[in-house]
DSSP file (Angstrom, degrees, kcal/mol; ACC not computed):
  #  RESIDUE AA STRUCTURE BP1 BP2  ACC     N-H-->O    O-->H-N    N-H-->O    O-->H-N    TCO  KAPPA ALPHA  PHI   PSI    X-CA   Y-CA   Z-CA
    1    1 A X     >        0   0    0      0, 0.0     4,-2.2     0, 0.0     3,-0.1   0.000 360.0 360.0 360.0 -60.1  -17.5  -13.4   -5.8
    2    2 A X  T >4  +     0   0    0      1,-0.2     3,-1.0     2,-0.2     4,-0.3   0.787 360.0  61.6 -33.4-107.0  -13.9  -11.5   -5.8
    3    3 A X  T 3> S+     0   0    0      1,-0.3     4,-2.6     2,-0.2    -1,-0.2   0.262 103.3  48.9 -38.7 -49.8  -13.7  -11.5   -2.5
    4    4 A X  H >> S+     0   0    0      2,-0.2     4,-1.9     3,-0.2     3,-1.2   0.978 114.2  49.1  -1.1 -95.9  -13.8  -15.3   -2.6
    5    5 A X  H <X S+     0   0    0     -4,-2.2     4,-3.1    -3,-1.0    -2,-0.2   0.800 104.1  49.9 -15.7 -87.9  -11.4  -15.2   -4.9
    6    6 A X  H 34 S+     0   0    0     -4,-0.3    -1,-0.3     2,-0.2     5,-0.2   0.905 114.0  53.1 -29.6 -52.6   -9.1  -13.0   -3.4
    7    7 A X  H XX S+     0   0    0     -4,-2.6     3,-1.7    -3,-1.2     4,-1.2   0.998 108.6  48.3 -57.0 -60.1   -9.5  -15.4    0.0
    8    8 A X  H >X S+     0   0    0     -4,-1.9     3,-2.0     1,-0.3     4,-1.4   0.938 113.9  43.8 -62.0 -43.4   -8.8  -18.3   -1.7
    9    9 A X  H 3< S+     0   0    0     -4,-3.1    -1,-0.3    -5,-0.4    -2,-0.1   0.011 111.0  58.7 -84.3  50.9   -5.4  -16.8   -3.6
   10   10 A X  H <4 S+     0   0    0     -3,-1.7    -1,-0.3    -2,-0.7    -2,-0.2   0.160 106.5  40.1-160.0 -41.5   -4.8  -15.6   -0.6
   11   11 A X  H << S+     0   0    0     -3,-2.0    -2,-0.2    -4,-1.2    -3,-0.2   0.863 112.4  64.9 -88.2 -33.4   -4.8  -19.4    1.1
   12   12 A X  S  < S+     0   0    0     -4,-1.4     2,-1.1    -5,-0.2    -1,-0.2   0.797  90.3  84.5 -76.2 -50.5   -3.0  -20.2   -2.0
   13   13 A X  S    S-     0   0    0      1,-0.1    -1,-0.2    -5,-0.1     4,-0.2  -0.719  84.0-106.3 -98.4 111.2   -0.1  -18.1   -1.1
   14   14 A X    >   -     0   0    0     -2,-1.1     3,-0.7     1,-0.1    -1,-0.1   0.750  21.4-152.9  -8.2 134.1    3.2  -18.7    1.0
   15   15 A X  T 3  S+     0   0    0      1,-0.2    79,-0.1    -4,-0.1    -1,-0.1   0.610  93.8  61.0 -97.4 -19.7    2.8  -16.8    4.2
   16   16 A X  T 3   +     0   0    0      2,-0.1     2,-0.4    77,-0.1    -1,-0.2   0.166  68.8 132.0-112.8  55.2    6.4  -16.6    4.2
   17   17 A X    <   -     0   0    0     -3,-0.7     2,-0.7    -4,-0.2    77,-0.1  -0.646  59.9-125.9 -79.6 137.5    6.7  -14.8    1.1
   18   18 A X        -     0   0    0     -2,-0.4     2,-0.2     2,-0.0    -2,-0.1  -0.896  18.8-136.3-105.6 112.9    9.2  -11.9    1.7
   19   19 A X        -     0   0    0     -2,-0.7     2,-1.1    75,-0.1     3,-0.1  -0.506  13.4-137.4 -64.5 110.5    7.6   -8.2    0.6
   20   20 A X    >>  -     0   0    0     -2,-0.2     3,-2.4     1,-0.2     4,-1.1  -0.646  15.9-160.1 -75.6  83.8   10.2   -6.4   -1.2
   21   21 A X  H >> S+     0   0    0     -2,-1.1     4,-2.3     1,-0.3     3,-1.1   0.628  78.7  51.9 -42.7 -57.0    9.6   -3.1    0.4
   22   22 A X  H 3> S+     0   0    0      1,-0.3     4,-1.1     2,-0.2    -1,-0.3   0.893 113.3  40.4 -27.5 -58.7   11.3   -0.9   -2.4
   23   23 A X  H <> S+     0   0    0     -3,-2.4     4,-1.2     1,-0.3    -1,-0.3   0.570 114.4  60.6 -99.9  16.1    9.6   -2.1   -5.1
   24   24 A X  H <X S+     0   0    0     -4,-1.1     4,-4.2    -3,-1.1     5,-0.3   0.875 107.9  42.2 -22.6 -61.8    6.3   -2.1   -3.0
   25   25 A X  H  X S+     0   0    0     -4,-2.3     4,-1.0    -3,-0.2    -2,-0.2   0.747 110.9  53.6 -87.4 -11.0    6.4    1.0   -2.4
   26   26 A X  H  X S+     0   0    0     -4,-1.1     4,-1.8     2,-0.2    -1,-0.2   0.886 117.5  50.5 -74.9 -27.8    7.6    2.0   -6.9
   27   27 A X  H  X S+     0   0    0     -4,-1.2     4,-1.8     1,-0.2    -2,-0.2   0.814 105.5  56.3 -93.6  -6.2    4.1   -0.4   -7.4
   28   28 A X  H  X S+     0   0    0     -4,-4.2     4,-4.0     2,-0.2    -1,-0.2   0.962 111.9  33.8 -59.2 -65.9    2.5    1.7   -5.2
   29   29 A X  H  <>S+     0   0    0     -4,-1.0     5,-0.5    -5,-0.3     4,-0.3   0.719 112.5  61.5 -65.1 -26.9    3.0    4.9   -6.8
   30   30 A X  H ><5S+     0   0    0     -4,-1.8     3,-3.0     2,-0.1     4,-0.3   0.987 111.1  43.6  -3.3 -96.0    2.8    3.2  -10.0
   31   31 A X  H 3<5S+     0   0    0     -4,-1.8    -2,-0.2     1,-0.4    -3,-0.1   0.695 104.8  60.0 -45.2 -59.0   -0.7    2.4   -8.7
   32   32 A X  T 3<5S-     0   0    0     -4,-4.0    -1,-0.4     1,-0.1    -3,-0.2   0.693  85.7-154.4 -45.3 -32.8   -1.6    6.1   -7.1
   33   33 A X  T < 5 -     0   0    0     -3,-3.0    -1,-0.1    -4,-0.3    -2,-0.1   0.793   5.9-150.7  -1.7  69.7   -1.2    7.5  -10.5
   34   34 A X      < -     0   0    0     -5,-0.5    -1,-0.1    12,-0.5    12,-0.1   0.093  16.4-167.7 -28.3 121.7   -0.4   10.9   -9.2
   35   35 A X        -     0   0    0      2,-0.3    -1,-0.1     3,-0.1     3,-0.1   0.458  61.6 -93.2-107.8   9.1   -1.7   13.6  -12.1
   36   36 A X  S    S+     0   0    0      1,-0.3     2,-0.3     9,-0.0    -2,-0.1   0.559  98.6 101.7  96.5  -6.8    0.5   16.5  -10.0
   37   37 A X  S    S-     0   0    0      1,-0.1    -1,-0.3     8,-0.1    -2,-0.3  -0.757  77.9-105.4-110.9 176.7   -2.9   17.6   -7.7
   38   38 A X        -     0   0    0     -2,-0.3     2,-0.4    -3,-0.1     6,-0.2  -0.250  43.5-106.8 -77.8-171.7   -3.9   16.9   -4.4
   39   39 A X    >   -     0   0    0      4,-1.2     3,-2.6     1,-0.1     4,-0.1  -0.688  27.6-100.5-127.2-177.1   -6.6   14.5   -4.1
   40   40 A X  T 3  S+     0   0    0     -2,-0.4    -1,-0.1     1,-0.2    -2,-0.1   0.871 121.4  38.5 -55.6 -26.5  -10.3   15.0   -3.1
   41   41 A X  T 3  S-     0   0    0     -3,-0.0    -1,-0.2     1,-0.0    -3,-0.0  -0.089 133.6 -85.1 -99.5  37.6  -10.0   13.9    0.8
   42   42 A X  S <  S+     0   0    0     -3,-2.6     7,-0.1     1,-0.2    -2,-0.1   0.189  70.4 160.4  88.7 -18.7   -6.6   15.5    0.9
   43   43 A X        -     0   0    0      5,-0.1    -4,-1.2    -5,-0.1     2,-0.5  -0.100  18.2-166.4 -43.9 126.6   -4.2   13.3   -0.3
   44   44 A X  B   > +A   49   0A   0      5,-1.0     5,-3.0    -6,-0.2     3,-0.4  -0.808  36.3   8.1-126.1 151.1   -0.9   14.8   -1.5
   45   45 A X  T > 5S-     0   0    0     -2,-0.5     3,-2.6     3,-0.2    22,-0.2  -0.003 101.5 -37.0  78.6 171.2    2.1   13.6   -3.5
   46   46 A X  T 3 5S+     0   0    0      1,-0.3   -12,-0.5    20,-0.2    -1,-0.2   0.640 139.6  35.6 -24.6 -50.3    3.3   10.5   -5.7
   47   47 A X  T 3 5S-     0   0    0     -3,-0.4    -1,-0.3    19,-0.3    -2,-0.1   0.215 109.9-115.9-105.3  15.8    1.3    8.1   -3.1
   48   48 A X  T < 5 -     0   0    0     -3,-2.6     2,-0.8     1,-0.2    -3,-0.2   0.970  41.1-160.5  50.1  66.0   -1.5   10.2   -2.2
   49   49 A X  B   < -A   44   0A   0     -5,-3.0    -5,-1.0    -4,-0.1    -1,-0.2  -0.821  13.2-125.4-117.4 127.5   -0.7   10.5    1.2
   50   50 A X     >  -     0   0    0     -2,-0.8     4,-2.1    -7,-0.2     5,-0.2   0.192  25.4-119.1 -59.6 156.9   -3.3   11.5    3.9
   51   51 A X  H  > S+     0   0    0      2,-0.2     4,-0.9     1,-0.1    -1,-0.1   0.582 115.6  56.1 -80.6  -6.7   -2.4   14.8    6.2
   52   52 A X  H >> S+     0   0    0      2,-0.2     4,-1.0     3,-0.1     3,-0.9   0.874 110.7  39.3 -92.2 -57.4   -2.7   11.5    9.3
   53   53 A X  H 3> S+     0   0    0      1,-0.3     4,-2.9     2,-0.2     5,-0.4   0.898 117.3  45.9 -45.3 -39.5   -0.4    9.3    7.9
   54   54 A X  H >X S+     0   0    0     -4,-2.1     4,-2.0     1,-0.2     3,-0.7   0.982 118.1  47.6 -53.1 -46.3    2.0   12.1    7.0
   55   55 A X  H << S+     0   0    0     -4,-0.9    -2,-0.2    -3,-0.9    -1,-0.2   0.617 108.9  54.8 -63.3 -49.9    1.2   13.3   10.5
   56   56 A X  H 3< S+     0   0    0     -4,-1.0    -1,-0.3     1,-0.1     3,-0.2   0.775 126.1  16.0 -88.2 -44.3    1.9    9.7   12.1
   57   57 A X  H << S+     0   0    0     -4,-2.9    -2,-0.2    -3,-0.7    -1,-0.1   0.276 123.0  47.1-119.9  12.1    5.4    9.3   10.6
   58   58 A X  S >< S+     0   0    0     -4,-2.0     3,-0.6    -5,-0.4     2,-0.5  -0.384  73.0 170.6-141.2  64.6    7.0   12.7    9.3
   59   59 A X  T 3   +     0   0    0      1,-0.2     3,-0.1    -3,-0.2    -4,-0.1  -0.825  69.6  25.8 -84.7 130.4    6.1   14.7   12.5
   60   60 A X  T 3  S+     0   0    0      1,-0.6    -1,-0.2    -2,-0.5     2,-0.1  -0.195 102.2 105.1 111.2 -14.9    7.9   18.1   12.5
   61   61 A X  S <  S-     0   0    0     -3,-0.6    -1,-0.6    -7,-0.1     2,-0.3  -0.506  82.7-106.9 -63.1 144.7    8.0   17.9    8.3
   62   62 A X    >   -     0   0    0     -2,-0.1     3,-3.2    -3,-0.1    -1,-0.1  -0.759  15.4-134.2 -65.1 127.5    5.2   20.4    6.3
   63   63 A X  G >  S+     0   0    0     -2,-0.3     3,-1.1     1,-0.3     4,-0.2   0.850 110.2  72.2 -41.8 -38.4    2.4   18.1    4.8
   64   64 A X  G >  S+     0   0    0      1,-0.3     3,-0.7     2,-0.1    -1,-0.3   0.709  87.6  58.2 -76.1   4.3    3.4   20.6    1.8
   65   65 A X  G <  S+     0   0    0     -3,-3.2    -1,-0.3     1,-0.2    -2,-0.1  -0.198  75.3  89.4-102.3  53.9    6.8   18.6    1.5
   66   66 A X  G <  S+     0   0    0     -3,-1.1   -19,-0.3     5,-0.1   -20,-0.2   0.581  90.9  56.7 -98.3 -33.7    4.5   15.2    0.8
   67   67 A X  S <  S+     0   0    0     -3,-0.7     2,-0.4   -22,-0.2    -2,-0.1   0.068  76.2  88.3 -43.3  -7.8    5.1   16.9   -3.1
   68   68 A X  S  > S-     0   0    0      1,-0.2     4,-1.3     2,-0.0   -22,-0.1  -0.945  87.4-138.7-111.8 144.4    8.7   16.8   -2.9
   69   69 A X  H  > S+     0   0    0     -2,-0.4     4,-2.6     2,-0.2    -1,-0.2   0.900  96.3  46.7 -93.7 -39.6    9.2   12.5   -4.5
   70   70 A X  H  > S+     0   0    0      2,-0.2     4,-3.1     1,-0.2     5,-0.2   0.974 111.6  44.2 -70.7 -61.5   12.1   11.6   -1.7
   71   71 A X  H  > S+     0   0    0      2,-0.2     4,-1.9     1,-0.2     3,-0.3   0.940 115.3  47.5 -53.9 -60.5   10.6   12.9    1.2
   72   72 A X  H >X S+     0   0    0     -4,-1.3     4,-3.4     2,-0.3     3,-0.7   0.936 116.5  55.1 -48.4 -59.4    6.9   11.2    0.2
   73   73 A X  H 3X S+     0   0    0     -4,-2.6     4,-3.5     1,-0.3    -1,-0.2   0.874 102.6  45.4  -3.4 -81.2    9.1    8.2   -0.4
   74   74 A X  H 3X S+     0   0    0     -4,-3.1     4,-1.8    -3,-0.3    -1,-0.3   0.773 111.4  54.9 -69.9 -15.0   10.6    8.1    2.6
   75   75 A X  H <X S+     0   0    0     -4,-1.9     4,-2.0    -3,-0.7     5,-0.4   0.923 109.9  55.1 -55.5 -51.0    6.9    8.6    4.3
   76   76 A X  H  X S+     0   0    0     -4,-3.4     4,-2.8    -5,-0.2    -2,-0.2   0.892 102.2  48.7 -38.2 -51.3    6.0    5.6    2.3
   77   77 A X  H  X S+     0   0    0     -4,-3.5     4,-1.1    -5,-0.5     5,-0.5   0.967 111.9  54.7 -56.2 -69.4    8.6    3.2    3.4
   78   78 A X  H >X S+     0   0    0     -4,-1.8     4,-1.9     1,-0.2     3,-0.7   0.758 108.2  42.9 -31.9 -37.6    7.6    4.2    6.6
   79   79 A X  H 3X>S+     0   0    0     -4,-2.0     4,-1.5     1,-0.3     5,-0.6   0.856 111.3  55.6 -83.3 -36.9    3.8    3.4    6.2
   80   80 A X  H 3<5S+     0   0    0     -4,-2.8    -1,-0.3    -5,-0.4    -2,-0.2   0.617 107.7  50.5 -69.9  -5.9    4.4    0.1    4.4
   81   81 A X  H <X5S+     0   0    0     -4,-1.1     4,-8.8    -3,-0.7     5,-0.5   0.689 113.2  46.4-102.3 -65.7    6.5   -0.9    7.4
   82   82 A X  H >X5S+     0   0    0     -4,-1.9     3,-1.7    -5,-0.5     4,-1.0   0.874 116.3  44.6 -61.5 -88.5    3.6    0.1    9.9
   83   83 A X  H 3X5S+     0   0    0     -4,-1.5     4,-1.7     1,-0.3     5,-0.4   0.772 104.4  51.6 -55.4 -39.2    1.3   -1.4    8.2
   84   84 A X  H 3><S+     0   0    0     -5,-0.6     4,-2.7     1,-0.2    -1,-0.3   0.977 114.8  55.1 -66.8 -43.0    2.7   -4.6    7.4
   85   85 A X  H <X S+     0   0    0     -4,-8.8     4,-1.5    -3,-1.7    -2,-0.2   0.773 107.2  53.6 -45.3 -15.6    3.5   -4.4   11.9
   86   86 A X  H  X S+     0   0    0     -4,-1.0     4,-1.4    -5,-0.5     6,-0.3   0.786 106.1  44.7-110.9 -38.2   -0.1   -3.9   12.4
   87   87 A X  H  X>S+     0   0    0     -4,-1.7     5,-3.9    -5,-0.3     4,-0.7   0.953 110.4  58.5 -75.3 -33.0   -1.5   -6.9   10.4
   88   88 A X  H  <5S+     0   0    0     -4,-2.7     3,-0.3    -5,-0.4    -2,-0.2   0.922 109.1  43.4 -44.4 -57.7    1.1   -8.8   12.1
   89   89 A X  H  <5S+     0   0    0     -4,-1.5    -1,-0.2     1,-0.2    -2,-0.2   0.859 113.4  54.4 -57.9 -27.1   -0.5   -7.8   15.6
   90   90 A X  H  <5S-     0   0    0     -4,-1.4    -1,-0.2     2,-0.2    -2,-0.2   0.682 124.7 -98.6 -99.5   0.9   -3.5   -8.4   14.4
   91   91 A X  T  <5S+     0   0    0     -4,-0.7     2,-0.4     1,-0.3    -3,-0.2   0.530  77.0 126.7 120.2  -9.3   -3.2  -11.8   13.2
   92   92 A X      < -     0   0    0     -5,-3.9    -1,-0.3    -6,-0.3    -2,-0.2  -0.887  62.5-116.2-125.5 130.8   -2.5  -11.3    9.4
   93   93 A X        -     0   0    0     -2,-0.4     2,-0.3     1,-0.2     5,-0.1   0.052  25.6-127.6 -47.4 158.8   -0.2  -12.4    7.5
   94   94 A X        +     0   0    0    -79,-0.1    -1,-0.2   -77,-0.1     5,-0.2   0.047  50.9 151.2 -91.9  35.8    1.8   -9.6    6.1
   95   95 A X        -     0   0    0     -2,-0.3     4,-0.3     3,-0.1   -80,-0.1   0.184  60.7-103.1 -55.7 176.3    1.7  -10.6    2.5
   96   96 A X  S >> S+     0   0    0      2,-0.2     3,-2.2     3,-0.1     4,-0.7   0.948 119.7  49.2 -74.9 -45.0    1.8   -7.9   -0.3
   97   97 A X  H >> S+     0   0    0      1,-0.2     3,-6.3     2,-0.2     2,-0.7   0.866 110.5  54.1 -43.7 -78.7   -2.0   -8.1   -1.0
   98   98 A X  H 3> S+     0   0    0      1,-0.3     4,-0.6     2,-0.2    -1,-0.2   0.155 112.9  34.9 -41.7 -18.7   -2.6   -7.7    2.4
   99   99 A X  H <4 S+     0   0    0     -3,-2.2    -1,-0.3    -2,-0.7    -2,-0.2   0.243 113.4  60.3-128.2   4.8   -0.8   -4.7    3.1
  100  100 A X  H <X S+     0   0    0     -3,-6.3     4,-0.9    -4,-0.7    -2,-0.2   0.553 112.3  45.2 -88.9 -13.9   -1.7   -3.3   -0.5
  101  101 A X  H  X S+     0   0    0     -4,-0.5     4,-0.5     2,-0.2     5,-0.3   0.890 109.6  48.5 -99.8 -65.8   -5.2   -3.7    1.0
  102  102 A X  H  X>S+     0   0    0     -4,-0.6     5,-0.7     2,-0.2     4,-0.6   0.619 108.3  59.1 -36.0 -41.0   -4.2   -2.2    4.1
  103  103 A X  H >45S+     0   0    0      3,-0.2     3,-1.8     1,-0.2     2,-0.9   0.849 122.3  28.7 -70.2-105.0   -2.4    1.1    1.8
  104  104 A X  H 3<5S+     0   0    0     -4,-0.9    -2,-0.2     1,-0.3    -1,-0.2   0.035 130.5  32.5 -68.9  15.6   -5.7    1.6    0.4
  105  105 A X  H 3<5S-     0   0    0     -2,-0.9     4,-0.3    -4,-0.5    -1,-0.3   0.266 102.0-118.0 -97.0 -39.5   -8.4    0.5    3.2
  106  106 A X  T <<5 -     0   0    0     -3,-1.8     4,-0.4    -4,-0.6     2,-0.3   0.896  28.4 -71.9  59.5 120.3   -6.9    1.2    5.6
  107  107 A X  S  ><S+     0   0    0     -5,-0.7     4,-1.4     1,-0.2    -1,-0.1   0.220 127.0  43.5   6.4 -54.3   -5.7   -0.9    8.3
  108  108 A X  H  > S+     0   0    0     -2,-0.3     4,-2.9     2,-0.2     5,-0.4   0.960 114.9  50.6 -59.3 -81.4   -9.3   -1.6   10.0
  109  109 A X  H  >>S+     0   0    0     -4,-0.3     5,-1.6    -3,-0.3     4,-1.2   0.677 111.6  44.0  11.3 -80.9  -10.8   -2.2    6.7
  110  110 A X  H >45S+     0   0    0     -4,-0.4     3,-0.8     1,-0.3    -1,-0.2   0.898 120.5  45.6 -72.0 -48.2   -8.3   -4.7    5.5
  111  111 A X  H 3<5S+     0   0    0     -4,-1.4    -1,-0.3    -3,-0.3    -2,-0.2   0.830 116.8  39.4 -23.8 -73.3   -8.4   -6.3    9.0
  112  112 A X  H 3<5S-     0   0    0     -4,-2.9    -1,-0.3     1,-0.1    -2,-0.2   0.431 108.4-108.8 -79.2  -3.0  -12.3   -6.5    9.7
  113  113 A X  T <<5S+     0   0    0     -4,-1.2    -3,-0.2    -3,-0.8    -4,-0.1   0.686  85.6 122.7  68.8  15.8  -13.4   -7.4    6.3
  114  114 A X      < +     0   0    0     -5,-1.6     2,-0.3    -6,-0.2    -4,-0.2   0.234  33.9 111.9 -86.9   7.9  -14.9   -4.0    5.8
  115  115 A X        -     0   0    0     -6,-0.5   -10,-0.1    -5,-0.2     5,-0.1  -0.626  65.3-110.4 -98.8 164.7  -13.1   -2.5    2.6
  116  116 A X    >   -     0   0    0     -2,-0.3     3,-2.3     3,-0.1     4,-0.2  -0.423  23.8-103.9-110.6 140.1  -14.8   -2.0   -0.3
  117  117 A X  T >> S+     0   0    0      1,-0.3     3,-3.2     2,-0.2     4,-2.4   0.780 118.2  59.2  -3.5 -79.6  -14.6   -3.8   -3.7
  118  118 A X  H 3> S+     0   0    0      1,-0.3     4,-1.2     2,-0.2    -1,-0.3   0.523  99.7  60.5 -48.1  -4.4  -12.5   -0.8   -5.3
  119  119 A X  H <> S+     0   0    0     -3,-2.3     4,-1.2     2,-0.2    -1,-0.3   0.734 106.3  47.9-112.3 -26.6  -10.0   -1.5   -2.6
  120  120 A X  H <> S+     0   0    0     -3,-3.2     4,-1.3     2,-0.2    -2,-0.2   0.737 106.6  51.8 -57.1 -40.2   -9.5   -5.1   -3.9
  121  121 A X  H >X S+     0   0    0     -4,-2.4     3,-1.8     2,-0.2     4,-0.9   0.987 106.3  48.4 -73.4 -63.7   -9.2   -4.5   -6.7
  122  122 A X  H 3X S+     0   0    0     -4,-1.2     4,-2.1     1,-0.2     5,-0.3   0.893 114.7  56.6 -41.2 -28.8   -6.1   -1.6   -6.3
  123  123 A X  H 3X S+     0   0    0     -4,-1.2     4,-4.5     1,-0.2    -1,-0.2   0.975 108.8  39.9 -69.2 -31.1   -4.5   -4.5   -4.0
  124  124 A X  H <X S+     0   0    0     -3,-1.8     4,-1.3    -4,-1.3    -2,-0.2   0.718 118.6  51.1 -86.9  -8.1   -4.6   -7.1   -6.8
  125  125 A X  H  X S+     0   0    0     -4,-0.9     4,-1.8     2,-0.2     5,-0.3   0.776 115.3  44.2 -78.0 -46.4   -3.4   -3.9   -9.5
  126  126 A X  H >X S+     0   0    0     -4,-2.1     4,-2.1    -5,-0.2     3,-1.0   0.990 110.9  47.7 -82.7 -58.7   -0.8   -3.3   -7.1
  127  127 A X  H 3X S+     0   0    0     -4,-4.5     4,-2.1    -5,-0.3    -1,-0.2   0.899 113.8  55.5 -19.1 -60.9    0.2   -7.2   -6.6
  128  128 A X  H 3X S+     0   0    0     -4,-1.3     4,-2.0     1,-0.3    -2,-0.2   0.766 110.7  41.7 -56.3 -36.7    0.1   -7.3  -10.8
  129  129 A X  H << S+     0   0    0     -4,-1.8    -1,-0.3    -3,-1.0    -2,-0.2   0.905 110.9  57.0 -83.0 -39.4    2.7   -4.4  -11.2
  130  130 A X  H >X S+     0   0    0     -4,-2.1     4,-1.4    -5,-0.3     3,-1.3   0.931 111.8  40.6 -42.8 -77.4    4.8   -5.6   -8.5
  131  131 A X  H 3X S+     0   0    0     -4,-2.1     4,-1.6     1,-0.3    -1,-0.3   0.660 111.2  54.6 -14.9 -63.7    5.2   -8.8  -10.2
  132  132 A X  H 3< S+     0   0    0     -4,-2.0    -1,-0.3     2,-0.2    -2,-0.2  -0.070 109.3  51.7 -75.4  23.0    5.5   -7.3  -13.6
  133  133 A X  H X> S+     0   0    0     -3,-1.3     3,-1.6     3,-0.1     4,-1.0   0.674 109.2  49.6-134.5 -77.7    8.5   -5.2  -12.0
  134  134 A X  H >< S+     0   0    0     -4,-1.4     3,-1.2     1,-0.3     4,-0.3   0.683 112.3  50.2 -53.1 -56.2   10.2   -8.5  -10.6
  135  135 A X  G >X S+     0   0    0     -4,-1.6     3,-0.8     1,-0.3     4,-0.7   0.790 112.8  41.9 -62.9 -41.8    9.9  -10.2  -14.0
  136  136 A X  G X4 S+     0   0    0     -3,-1.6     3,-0.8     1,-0.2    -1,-0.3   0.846 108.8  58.2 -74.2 -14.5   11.3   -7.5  -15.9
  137  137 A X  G << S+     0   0    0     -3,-1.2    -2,-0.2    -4,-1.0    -1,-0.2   0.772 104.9  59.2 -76.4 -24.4   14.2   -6.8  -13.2
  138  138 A X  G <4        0   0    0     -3,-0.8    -1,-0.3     1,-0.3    -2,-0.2   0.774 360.0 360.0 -96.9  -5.9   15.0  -10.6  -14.0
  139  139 A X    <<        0   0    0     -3,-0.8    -1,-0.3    -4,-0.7    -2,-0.2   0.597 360.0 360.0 -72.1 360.0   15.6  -10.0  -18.0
């Protein structure tokens, strides 16, 4: 039944909406809610970011500076970038769900229609903060 949902607002919404990467990547971290440990399948830093990813875009860096907020940042940017390329190759639009779905899914996942519930839901958490970021920027 979500997943419905989620397809339909999904049909609902402009594919040529423009992702504001920044504050992507604040409702992201927002989202991770970091408590200052790693996480159980390795995940380090402000965005819980996996020893591949780090691996995939901060090559020559130590994983242990994923802990340091600038550097994980700038890892971030990076991934939300890739990712948003990669749905693009694959035929999907690059929408915020989609690539908030894609953050926490992973790429196949969000792609194949394999990711699990909990992963819809953090995309539509992440959308919600996003949103509630835009609105307050506008006061």
């Amino acid at each position: 039944m979500i997943r419905a949902a989620v397809i339909f607002v999904l049909l609902v919404v402009s594919a040529h909406a423009a992702v504001d990467v920044d504050r992507l990547v604040d409702a992201l971290r927002e989202r991770e809610e970091w408590n200052g440990r790693d996480g159980a399948h390795g995940e380090r830093g402000p965005w819980q970011i996996t020893p591949a990813v780090w691996r995939l875009h901060m090559p020559g860096i130590s994983f242990a500076e994923a802990r340091c907020v600038a550097v994980a940042r700038a890892c971030a940017v990076k991934h939300v970038n890739y990712l948003a390329a990669q749905l693009e190759a694959r035929g999907v639009a690059p929408l915020l769900f989609n690539i908030a779905l894609a953050w926490n899914a992973g790429i196949n996942g969000s792609t194949r229609g394999t990711a699990p519930e909990r992963a819809y839901h953090f995309a539509v958490a992440v959308e919600n903060i996003y949103h509630a970021r835009s609105r307050s920027q506008l006061r």
